[in-house]
N, CA, C and O atoms as a printed pandas DataFrame, in Angstrom:
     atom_number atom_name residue_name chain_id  residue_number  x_coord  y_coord  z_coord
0              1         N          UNK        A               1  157.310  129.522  102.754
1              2        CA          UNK        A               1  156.013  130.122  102.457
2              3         C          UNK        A               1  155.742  130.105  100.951
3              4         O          UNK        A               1  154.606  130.099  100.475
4              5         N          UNK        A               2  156.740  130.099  100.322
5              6        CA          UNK        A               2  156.504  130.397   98.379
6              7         C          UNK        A               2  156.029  128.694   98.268
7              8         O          UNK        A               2  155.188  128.468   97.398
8              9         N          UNK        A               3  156.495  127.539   99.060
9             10        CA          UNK        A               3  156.114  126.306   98.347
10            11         C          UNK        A               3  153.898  126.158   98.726
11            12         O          UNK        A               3  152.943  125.732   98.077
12            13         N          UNK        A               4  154.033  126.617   99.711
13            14        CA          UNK        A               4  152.422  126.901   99.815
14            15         C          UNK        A               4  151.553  127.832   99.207
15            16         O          UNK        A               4  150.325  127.836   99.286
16            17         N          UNK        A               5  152.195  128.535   98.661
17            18        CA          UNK        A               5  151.900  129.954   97.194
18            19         C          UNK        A               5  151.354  128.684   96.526
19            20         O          UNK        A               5  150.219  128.208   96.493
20            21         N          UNK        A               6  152.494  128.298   96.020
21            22        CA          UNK        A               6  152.940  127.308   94.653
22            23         C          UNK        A               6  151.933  126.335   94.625
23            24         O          UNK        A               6  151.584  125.972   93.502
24            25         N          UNK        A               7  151.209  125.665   95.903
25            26        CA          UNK        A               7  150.073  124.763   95.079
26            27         C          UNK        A               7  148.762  125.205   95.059
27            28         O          UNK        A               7  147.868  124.439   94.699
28            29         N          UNK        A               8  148.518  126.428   95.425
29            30        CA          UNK        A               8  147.132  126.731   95.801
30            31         C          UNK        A               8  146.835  127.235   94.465
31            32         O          UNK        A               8  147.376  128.174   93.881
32            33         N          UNK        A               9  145.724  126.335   93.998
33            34        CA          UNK        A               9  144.806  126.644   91.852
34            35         C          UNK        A               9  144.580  127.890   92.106
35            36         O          UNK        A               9  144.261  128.465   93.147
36            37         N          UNK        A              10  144.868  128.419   90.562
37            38        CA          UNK        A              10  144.379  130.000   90.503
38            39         C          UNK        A              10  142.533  129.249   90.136
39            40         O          UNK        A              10  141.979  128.273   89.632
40            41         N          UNK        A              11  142.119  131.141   91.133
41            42        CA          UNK        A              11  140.831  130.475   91.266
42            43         C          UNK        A              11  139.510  130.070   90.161
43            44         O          UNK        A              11  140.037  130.012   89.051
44            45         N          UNK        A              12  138.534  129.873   90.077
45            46        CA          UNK        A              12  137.844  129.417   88.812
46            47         C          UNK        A              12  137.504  130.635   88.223
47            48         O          UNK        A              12  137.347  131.722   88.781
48            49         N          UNK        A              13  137.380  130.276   86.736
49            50        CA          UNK        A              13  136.619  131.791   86.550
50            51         C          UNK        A              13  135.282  131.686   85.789
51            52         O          UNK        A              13  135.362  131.076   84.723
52            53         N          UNK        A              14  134.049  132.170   86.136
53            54        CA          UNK        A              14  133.304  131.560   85.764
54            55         C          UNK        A              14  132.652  132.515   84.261
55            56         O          UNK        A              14  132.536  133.690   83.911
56            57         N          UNK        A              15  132.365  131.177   83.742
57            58        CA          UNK        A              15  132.118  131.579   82.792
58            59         C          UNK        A              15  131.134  132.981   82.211
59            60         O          UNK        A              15  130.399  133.437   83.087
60            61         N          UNK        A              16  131.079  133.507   81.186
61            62        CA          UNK        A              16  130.113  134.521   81.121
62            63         C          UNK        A              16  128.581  133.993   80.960
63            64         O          UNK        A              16  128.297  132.812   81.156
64            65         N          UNK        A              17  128.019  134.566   80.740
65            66        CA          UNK        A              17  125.671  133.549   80.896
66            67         C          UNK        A              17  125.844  133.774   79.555
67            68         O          UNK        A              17  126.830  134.383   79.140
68            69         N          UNK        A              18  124.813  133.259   78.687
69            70        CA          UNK        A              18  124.776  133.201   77.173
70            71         C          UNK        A              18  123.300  134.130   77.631
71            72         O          UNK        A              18  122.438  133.804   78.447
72            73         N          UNK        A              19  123.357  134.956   77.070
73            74        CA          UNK        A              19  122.083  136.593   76.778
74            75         C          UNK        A              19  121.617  135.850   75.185
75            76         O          UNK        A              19  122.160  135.596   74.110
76            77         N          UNK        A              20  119.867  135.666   76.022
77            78        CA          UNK        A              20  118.928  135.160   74.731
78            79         C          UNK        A              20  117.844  135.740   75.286
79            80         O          UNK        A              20  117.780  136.427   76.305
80            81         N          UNK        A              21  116.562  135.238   74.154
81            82        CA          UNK        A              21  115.326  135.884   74.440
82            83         C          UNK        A              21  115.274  134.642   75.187
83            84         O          UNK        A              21  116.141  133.797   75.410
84            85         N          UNK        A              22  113.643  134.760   75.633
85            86        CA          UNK        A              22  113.192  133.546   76.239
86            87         C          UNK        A              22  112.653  132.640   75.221
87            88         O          UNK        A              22  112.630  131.416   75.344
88            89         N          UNK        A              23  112.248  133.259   74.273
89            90        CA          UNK        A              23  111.534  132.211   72.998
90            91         C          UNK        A              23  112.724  131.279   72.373
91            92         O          UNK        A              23  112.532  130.102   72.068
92            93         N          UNK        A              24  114.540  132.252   72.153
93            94        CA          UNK        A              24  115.199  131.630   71.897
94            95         C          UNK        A              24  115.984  130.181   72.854
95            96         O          UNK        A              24  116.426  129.070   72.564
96            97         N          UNK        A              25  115.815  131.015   74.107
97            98        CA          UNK        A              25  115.939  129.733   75.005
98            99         C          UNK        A              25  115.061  128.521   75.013
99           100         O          UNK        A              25  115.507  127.411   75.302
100          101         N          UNK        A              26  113.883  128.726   74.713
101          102        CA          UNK        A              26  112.602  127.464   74.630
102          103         C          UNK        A              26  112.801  126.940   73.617
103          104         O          UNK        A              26  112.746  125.711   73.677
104          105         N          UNK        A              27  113.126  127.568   72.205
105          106        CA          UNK        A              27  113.078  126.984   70.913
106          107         C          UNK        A              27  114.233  125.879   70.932
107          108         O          UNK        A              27  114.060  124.709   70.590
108          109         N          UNK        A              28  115.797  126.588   71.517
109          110        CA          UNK        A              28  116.851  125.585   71.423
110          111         C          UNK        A              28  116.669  124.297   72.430
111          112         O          UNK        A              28  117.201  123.246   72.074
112          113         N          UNK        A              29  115.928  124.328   73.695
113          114        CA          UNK        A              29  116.011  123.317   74.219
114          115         C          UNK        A              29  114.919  122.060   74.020
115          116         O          UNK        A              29  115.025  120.859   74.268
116          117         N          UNK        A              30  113.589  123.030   73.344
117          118        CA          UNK        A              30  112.993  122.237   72.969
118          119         C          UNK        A              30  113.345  120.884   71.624
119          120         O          UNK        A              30  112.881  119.748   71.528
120          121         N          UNK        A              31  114.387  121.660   70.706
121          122        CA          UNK        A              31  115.375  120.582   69.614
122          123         C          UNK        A              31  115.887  119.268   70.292
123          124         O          UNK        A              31  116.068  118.145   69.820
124          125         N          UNK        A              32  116.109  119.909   71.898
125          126        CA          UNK        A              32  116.573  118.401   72.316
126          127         C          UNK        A              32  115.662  117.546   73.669
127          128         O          UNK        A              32  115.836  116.478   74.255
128          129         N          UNK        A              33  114.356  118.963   73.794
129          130        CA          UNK        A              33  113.677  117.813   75.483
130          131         C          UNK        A              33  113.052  116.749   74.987
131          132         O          UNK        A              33  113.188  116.507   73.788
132          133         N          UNK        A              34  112.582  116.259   75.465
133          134        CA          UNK        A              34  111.185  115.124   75.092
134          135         C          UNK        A              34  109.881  115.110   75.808
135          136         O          UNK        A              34  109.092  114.214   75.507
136          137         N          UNK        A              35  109.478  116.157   76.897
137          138        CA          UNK        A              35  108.746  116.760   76.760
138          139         C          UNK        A              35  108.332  117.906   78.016
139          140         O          UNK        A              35  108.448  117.769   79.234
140          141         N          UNK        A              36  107.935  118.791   77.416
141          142        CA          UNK        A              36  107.191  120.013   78.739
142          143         C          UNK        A              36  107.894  120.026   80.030
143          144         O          UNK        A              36  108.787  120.856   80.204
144          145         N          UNK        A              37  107.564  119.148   80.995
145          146        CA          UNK        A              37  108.148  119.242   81.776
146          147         C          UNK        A              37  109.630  118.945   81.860
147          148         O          UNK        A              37  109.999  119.072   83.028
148          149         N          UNK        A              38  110.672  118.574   81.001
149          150        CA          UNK        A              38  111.731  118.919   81.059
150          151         C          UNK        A              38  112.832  119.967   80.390
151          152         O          UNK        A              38  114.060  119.973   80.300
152          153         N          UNK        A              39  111.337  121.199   79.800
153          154        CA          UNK        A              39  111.824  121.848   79.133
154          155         C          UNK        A              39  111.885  123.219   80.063
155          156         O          UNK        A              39  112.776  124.067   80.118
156          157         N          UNK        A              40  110.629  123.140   80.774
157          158        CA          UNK        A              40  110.561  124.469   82.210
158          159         C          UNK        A              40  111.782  123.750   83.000
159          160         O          UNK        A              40  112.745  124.510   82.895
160          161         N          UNK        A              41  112.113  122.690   83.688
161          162        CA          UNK        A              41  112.897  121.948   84.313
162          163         C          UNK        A              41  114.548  123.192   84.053
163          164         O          UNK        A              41  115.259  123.898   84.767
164          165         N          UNK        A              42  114.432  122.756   82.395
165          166        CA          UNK        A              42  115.688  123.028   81.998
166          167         C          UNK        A              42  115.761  124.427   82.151
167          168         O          UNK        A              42  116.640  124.953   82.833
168          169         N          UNK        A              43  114.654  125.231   81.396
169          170        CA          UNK        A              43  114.845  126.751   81.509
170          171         C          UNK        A              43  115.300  127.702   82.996
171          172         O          UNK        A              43  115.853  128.768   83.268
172          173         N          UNK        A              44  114.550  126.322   83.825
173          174        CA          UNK        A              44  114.321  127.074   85.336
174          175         C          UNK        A              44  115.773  127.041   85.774
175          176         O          UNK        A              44  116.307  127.863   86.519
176          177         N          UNK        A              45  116.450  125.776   85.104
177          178        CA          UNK        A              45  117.622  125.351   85.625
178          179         C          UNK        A              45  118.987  126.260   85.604
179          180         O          UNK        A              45  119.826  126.539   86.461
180          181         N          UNK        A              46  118.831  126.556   84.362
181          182        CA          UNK        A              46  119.787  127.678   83.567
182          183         C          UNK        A              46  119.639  129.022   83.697
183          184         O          UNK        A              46  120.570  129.740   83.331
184          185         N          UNK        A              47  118.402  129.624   84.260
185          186        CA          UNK        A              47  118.529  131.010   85.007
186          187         C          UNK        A              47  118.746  131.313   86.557
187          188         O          UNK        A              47  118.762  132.403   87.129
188          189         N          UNK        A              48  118.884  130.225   86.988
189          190        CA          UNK        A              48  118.591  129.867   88.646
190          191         C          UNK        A              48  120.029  129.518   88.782
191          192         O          UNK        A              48  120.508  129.352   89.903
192          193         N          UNK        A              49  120.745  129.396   87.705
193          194        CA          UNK        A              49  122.252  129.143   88.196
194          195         C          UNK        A              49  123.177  129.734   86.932
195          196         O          UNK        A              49  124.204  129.285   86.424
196          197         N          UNK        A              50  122.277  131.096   86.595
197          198        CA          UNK        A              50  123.067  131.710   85.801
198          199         C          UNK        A              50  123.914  131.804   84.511
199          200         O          UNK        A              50  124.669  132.606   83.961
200          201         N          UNK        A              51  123.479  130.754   84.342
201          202        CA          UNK        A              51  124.176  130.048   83.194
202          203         C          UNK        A              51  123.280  131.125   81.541
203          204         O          UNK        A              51  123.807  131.672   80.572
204          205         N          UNK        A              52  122.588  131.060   81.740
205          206        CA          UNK        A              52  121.680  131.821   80.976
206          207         C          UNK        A              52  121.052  133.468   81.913
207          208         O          UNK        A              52  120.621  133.588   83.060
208          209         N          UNK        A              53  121.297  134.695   80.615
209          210        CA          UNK        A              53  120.328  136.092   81.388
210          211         C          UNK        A              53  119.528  136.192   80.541
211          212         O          UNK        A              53  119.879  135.413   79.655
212          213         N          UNK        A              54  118.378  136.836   80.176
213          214        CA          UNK        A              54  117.491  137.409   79.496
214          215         C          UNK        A              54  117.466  138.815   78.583
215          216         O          UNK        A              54  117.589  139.960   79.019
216          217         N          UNK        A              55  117.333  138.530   77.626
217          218        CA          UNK        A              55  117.154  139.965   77.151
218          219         C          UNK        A              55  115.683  140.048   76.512
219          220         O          UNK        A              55  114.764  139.239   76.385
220          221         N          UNK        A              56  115.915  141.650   76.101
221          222        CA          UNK        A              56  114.361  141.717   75.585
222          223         C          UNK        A              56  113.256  141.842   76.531
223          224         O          UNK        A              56  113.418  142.706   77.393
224          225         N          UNK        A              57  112.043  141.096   76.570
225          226        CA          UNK        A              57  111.032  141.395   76.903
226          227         C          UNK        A              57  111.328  141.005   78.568
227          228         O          UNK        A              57  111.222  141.844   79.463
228          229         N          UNK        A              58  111.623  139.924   78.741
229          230        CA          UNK        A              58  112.027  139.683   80.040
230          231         C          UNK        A              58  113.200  139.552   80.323
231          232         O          UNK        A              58  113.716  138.624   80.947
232          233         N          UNK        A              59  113.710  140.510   79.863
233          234        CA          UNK        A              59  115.309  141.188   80.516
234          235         C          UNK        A              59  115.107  141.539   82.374
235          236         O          UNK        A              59  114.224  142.095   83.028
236          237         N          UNK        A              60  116.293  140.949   82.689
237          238        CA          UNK        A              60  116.028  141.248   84.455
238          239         C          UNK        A              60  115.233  140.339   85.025
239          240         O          UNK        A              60  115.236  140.308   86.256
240          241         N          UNK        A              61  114.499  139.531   84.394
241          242        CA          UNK        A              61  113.518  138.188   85.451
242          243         C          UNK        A              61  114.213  137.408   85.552
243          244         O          UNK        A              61  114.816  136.785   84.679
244          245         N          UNK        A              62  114.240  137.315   86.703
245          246        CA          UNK        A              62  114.921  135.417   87.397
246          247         C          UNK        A              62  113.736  134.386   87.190
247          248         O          UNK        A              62  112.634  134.441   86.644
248          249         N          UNK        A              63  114.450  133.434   87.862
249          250        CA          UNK        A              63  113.628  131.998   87.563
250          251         C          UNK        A              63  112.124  132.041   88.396
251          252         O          UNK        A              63  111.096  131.381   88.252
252          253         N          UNK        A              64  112.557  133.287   89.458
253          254        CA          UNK        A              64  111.214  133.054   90.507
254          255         C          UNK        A              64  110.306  133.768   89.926
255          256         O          UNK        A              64  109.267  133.935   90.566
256          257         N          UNK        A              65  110.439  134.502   88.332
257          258        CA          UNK        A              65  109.661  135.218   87.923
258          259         C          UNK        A              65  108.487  134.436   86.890
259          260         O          UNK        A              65  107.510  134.941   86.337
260          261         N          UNK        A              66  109.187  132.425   86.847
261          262        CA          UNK        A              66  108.907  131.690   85.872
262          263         C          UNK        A              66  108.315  130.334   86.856
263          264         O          UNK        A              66  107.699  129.371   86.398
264          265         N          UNK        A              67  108.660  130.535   88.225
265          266        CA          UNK        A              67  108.854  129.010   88.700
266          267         C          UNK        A              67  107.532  128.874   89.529
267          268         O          UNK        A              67  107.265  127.814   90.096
């Protein structure tokens, strides 16, 4: 039973969300979109899978509050 312990991965751990405004989230991705629509694309992308939370004015809105 310990050799079936022994290969099972300790499990993932996921990372913590990077806490920004929303202006700071638009400003940094806009440095790299090329245009509009892959900049909502991106924003929608990164609160919809957590990767990004909100603070400030729209602290607590999800993506369905943007999409």
């Amino acid at each position: 039973m310990r050799a079936a312990q022994d290969q099972i991965p300790p499990p993932l751990q996921t990372p913590e969300p990077h806490v920004v405004t929303l202006l700071e989230l638009v400003e940094a991705i806009c440095d790299e979109a090329d245009d509009d629509l892959e900049i909502v694309a991106t924003v929608l992308h990164l609160l919809r899978t957590g990767r990004v939370r909100l603070r400030g004015n729209f602290r607590g809105s999800g993506a369905d509050s943007f999409g």
